[in-house]
N, C-alpha and C positions, 0 to 999 in steps of 0.2 A: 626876584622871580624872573623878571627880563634878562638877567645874568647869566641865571640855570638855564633859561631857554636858550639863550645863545652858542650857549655851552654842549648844549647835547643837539643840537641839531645840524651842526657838523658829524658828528657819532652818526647821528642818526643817517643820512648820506651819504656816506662812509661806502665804499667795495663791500668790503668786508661783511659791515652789518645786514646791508640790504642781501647780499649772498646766503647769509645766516636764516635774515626774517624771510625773505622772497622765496629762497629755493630751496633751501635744504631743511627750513622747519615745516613746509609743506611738503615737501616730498618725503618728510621722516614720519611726518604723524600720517600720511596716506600710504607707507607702508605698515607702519604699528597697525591701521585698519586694516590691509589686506593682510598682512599678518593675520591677524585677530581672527578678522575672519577666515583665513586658512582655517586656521586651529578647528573654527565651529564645525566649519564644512567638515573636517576631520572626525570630529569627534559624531556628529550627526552619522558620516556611512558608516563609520568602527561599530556603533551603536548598533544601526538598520544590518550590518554583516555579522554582527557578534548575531543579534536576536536571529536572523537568518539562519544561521550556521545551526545554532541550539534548535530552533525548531526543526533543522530537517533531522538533526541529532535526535531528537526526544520520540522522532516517527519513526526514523528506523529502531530504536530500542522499543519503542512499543508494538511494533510489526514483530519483529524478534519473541516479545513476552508472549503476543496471541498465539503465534506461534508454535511454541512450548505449550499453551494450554490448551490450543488445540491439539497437539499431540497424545496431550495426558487424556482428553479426552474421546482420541480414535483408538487409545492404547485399552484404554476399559471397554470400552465398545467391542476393539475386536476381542479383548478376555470372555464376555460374558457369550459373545457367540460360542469362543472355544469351551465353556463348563456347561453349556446348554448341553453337551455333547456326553457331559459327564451322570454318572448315575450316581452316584459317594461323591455328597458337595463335603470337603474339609478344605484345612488349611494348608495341603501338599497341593492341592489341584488348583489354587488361586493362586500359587507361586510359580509353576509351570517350568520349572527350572533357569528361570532369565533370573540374572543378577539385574540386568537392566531398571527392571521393573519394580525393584527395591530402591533403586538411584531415584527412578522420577517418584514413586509413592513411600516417603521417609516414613511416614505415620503408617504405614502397612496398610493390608486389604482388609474387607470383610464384606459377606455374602447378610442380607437379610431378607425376613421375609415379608410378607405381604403389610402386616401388623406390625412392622419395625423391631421384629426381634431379632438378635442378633446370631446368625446358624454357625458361621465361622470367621475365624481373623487371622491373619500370616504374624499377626504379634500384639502380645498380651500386655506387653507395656506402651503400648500406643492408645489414643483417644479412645477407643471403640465403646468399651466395657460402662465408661464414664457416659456416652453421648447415646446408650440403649436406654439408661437410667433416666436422662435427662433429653428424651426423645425430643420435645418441643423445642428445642434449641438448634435442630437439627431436618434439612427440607430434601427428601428423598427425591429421586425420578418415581414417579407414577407410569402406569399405560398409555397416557396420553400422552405423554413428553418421548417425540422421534429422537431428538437428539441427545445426549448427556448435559444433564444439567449440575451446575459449579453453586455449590453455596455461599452462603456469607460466611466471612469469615467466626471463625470459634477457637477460643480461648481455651483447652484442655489447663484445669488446674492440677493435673498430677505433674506435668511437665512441665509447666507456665509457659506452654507454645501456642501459638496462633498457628490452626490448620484449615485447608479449604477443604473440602469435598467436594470429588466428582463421583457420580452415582449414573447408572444406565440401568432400565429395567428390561430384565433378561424374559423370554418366551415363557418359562417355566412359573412367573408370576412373582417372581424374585429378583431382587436387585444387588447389584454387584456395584461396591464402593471402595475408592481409592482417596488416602487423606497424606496429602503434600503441605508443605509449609512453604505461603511465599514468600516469605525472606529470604528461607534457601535459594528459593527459584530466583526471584530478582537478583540475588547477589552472585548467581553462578550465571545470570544469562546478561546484567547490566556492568559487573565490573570491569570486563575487557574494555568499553564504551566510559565507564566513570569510575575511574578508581578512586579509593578510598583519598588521595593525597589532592583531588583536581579539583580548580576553583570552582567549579561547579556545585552544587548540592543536588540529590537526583531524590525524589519522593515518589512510592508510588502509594495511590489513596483507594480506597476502598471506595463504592457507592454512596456512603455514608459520611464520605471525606476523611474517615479514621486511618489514618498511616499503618501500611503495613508494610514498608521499608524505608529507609533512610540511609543515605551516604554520600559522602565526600565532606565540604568545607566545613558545614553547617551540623553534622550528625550527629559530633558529639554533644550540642546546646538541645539536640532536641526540638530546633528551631521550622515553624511550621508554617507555613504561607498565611496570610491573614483569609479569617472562614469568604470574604466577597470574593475571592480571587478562586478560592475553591469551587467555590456554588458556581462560576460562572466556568470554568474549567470542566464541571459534573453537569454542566448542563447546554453545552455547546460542542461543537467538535475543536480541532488544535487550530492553534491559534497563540499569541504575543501578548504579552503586559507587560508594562512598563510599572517600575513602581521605586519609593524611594525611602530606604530604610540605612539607619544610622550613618546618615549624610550621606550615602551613596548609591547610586541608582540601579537595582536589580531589573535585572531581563527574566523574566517569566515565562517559559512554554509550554506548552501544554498538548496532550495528543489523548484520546482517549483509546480504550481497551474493550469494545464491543461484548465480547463471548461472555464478560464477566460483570460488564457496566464499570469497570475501573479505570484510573486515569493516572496517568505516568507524566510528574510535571518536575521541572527545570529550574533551579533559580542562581543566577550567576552574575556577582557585579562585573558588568560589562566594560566598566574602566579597565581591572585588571588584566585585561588582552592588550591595551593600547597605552596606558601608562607611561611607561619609557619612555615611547616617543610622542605621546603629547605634553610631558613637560620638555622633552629637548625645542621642542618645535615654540612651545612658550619663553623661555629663556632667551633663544635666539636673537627676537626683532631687539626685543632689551639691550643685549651687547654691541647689534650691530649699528641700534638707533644715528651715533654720531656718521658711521660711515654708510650712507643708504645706497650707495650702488655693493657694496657685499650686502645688502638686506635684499635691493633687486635681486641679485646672486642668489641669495638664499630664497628668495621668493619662488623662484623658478626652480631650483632644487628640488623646493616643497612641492611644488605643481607636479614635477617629474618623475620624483620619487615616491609621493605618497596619495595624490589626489587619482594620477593617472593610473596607477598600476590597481589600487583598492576597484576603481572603474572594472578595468579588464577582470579583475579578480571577482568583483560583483556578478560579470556577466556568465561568467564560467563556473559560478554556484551554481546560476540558474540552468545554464547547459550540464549540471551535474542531477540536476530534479530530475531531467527527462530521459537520463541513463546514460549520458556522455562522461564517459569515466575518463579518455584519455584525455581529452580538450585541459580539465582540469592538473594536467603534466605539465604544459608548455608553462615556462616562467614568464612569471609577469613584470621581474624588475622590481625595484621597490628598496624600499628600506629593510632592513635585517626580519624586522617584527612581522613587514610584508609576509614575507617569505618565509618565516616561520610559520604564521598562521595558515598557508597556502600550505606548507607541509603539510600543516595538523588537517586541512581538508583532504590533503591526498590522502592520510592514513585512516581518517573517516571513510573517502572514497571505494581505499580498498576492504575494509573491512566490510562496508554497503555491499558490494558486489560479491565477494563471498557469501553473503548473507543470502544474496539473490541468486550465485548459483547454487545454494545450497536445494535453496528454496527451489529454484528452476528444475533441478532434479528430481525433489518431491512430486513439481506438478507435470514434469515427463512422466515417473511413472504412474501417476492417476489417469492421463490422458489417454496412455498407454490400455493400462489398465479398462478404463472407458471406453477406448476402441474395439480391445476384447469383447467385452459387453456387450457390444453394440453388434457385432459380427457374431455373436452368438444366437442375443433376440433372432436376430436375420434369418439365421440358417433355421432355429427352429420354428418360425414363422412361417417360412416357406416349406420346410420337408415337414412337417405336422400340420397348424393349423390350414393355411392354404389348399391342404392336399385335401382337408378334413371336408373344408367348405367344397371344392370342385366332385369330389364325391357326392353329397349332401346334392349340389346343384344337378348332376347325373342322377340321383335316385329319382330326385323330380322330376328332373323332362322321361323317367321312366314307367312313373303312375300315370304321368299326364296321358301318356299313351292309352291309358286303360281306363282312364274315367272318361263318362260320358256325363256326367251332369255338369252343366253352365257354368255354374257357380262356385262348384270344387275347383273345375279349371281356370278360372279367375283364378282364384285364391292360389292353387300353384303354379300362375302365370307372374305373379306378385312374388311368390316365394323364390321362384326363379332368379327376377330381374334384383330382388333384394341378396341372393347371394353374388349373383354378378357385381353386383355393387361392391358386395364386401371383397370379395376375392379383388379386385380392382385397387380397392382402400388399402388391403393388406400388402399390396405388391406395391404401391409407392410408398407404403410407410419402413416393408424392406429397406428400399432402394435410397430413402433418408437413411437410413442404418445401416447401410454398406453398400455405396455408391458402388456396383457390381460394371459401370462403363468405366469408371478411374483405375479399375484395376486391370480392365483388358483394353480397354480402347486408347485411356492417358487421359490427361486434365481435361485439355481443348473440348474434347467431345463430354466430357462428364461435366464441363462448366456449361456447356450449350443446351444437355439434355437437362441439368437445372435452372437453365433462364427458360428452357419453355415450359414445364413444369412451374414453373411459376408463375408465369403469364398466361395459362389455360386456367388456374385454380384462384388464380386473383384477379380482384379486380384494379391491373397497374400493370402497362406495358411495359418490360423487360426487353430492353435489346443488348445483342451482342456481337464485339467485335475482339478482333485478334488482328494483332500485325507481328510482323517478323516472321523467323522460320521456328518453327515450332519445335521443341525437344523434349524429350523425356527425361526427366530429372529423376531423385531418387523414391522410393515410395512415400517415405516417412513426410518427405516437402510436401509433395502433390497431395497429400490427406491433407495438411497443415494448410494447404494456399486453398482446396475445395472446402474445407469446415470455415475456414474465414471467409470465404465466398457465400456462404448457405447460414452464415452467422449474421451476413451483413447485410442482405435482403428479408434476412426475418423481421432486422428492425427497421429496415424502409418501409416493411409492409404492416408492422406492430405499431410504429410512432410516426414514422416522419411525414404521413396522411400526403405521400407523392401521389402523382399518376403518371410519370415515365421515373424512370431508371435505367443506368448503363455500367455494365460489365464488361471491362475491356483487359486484356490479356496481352502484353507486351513482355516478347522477347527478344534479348539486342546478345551481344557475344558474349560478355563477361554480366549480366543483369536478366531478371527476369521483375518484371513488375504488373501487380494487380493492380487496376481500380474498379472504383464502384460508386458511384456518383448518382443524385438525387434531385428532384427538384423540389423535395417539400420543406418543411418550416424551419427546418435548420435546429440549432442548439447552441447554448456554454457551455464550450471547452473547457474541463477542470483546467486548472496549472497545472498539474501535476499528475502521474500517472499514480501515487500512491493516492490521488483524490477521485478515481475512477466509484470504486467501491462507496464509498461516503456520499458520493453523490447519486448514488443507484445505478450506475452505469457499468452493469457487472458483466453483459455482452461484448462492452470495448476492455474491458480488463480481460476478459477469456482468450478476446483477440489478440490484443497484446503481448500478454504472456504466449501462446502461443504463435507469436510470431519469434519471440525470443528465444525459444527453443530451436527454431533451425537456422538463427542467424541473423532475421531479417529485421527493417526498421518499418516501423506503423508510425505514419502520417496522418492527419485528421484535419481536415478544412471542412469548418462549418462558421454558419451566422445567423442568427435569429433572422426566419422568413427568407435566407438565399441558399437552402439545401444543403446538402452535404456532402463532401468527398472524400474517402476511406484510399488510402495507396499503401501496398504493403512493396515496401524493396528491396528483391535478395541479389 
């Protein structure tokens, strides 16, 4: 024993050895950790960006679906105005000569009456015949339902197809029904978004959780989210799960479909985005164990290439929520896969914003449309009713001349001051309806003649300032910056329980900008501007989109209990 010891404790004191034990097997196994942990950290963002990516993925396809079914549902709305019009209800007058209208409704039309019978149909080989038979199956619009209402889904056994109905009840005591299939729909509005070949699987579910479409990895299995992942999916809004099925861990998203109660969810192992390069990144510390300054090397690589750029890459999702579509251009550097995935967000990105100006288009001409409206109440407000009542108020101060009893002239002393009233009432609620100083005087003065108008009719000081030199922009702007003006004091004066307020108007030479600022209780800011609506905040969505139609960017600084400040910047 005293031999062996002698023996190895030379060895053991040795250059060499203590080089080995002292430095290089601590600094080898303290890279294997930062290794290691590289890799975690890795797989941790890939993870938080893949779930990211699919959820904002799964909102624009389900914004997309309502969409389309809001479509199908202004499409039968405006059909059943146009055969109100008709006197001979058949099957030539429900087709109107639009091939269109045969695309969105595959299962055809058909008119019924009061008692669910059926008066006519654009095709005899479609559900219709079957679901007069089997009325109960089947949930019409009534009188009381303003809007078109979407059924549950139904199973037509002549054709073994799942159809929806959308039904509107027409003036005449009749209802006029359109029957699509959504599997059509989802598969002609989601495959651009999820093709049949992409690891993704895309489901969209009924109310009831029953699948009425399926596609990409998972389709052909038939393969369904487990039912706790549904119920919580049908009973919350969008939203992330994490879950782990045949050893591999699925990202779950989720976005629901309002108009319909339906829910469009996501499921994708989230490894195979990042794969490649997290086994290159595991392999590595292993080779270069012996030689740890190339492990340093590679340390720093990893840092540089894949932890920093996924960083940058993180933050430019988030600048992609809020409508920053170029930010998401500038490269971020990175490994091959980096940059591949950063593709695959621009081509999301561009798809999103077609989507939006599609959309943006739609709701210019509504807006549009709405102004007409609104310029029409106006005009006939003022040349009819207004004229009606100033008459009405002259015939009276013409009796009063003529009566002499006390008490009559009370009474149309009262009658008087009550059309004074009205005619009064009816002239600012014009003047809400077609601001008549923005069109001859410009903004400045149509923003000042509604800060005082709303500081005489509320109780909340309104003041207002302007700096710079003032200019005349184009008409379509100045309604756009006055209806955001007169949008955002409704709800200082609806919720935010202020008692000052300030409207301030700033022009510089290449910028014009609004604010509007508050001192009452403040708010949460969604994340997101597609979270406007969900959260009830359907006045800043109106603003919004309406800011995007002439170009400009909507800011929002608020804080529970520190007020609020609206800035729109064109």
């Amino acid at each position: 024993m005293t031999k062996t010891h002698r023996t190895l404790l030379p060895k053991w004191r040795g250059f060499t050895t203590q080089l080995v034990v002292l430095t290089i097997l601590p600094l080898t196994l303290l890279l294997l950790a930062i290794a290691l942990g590289s890799v975690y950290m890795h797989q941790q963002d890939m993870r938080a960006l893949v779930g990211e990516r699919d959820e904002r993925a799964v909102q624009a396809a389900a914004a997309a679906l309502e969409s389309e079914l809001h479509h199908r549902g202004t499409t039968i709305a405006s059909l059943a105005l146009f055969i109100n019009s008709e006197t001979d209800i058949s099957s030539e007058s429900l087709i109107i000569a639009d091939e269109d209208l045969m695309i969105d409704f595959d299962g055809g039309l058909a008119y019924f009456d009061d008692a669910g019978n059926l008066l006519a149909t654009t095709s005899q080989n479609g559900p219709w015949n079957w679901l007069e038979q089997n009325e109960q199956t089947l949930t019409l619009a009534t009188s009381t339902d303003p809007e078109p209402v979407f059924s549950t889904p139904i199973r037509d056994p002549n054709s073994d197809r799942i159809f929806i109905v959308v039904s509107v009840y027409s003036s005449h005591g009749t209802v006029l029904a359109g029957a699509f299939s959504p599997e059509a729909l989802a598969g002609e509005t989601l495959a651009p978004s999820y093709p049949a070949d992409s690891h993704a699987t895309i489901f969209l579910l009924d109310s009831s959780g029953y699948p009425l479409y399926v596609s990409g990895a998972h389709s052909s299995t038939n393969s369904t989210p487990d039912q706790t992942t549904i119920s919580k999916a049908l009973d919350s809004e969008s939203g992330i799960a994490y879950i782990t099925r045949a050893g591999a861990e699925h990202v779950l998203t989720y976005s629901p479909i309002p108009i319909t109660g339906w829910v469009l969810l996501s499921d994708e192992a989230w490894e195979t985005v990042g794969t490649p390069s997290l086994q290159l990144t595991q392999v590595a510390p292993l080779v270069l164990v012996p030689a740890f300054l190339l492990a340093l090397i590679a340390l720093w690589f990893s840092a540089r290439r894949i932890i920093q750029p996924l960083q940058k890459l993180e933050s430019k999702a988030a600048a992609l929520a809020w409508g920053d579509f170029e930010g998401i251009k500038e490269p971020v550097g990175g490994i091959s896969e980096i940059n591949q995935l950063q593709n695959e967000l621009q081509e999301m990105a561009r798809k999103v914003r077609s989507a939006q100006e599609g959309l943006r288009d739609y709701i210019g001409a509504i807006t549009s449309a709405q102004e007409e409206e609104r310029h029409r109440l106006a005009r006939e407000l003022h040349d009819d009713t207004i004229q009606a009542v100033i008459a009405l108020k002259q015939r009276v101060q013409l009796v009063k001349k003529t009566v002499k009893d006390k008490k009559t002239h009370q009474s149309l002393e009262e009658l008087e001051s009550l059309s004074e009233q009205t005619i009064e009432n009816l002239r600012r609620l014009t003047r809400a309806l077609r601001p008549i100083y923005l069109e001859d005087l410009g903004l400045v003065t149509a923003l000042e003649m509604l800060v005082r108008e709303t500081s005489d009719k509320k109780s909340i000081s309104v003041s207002f300032q302007k700096s710079g030199r003032e200019r005349r922009l184009t008409g379509e702007i100045e309604l756009v910056l006055y209806r955001i003006a007169q949008e955002a004091l409704n709800n200082v004066i609806r919720h935010a329980k202020a008692s000052n307020a300030t409207l301030h108007i700033n022009y510089e030479d290449k910028e014009v900008q609004l604010e509007i600022s508050d001192n009452g209780i403040g708010f949460q800011i969604p994340n997101s501007p597609t979270d406007f609506a969900p959260s009830g905040h359907f006045g800043l969505l109106g603003m919004h989109e309406r800011a995007e139609l002439i170009g400009a960017r909507l800011k929002i600084e608020s804080a529970l209990g520190g007020g609020t400040k609206l800035i729109v910047r064109l």
